[in-house]
Every structure is written in C-alpha cells, then in structure tokens.
N, C-alpha and C positions, 0 to 999 in steps of 0.2 A: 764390588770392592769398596775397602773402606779408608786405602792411601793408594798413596804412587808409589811403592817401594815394592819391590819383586822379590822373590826367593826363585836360584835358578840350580837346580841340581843333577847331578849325573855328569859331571863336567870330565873334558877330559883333563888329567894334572898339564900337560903341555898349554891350556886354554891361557891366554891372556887377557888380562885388564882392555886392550885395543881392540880384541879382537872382538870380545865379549857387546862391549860397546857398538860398533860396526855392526853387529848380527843388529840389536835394540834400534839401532839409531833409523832403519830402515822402519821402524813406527812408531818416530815421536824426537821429540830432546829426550838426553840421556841426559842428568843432572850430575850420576856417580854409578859408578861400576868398583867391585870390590871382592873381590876372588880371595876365600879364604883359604889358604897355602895348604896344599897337602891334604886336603880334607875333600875336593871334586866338589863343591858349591861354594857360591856365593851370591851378592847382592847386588841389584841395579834398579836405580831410583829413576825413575822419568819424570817428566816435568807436571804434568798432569794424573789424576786418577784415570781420564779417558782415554791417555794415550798406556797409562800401565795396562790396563785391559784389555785394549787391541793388541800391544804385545805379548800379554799371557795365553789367548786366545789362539793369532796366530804361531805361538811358538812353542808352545805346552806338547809335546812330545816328535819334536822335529829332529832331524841331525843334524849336529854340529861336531864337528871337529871328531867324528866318527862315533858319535856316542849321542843318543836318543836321550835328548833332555829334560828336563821335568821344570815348567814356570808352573810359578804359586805365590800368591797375595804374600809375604815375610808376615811374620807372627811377633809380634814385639818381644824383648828377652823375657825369660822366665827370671822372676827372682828365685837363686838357688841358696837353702838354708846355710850359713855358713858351717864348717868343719870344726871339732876343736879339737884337734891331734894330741892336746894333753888330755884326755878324757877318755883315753882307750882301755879296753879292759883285754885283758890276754888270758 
C-alpha cells in the first residue's frame, strides 16, 4: 500500500460514522471515518500505512452490518473535465 486511507464498500445505508470506526479501531487508530450518504461506501484513514493494511487485510470481504464488505487502498479523486451546458448542440 501506498497511504493510510481505505475505501470501504458494500456498506449498509443504516452503517454509521461510530460504528464504522469501532469495526477499524479493533486494528489501529482510526484518524477519520466518512460515510458518503446514500451512496453504501465510504472512507477511513488510520493512523499508519501498517495499520491500514492489517485492516484491509483483516476485513476485505467480512460482514458487517449484514452486508459482505469490500476494503481497498482509496484512489486519490479523479480530475473530471469540466461540463459547459452552454455548448449543447440539440
């Protein structure tokens, strides 16, 4: 791995920020946890790359909150080309 930040997905929509935390925290500090609403994934940064990896590791297709989750190293954003709505052709 090449940070400490996770991608955690398959979430259930019920999952919380604490709860999310609490699963991680059993391998390592948890720095930040961040559930993107509506969507069944989000993000959790550990304190260490060593301990992001024992957490990906131990927890890459486990169950949580009745749903088989998926950890994975997060991918930095994509830059996306911007749009320009006036430049539509119909």
């Amino acid at each position: 791995m090449k940070g400490n930040k996770l991608y955690v997905g398959n979430l259930n929509y019920a999952t919380t920020n604490e709860k999310l935390q609490g699963l991680f925290a059993a391998h390592g500090t948890v720095t930040s946890v961040k559930i993107i609403e509506g969507k069944g994934f989000g993000f959790v940064e550990m304190s260490s790359e060593a301990e992001a990896e024992a957490a990906k590791n131990a927890l890459n297709g486990t169950e949580f909150d009745g749903r088989s989750i998926k950890v994975d190293e997060a991918r930095p954003p994509e830059d996306r080309p911007r749009r320009n709505f006036n430049d539509r052709r119909y």
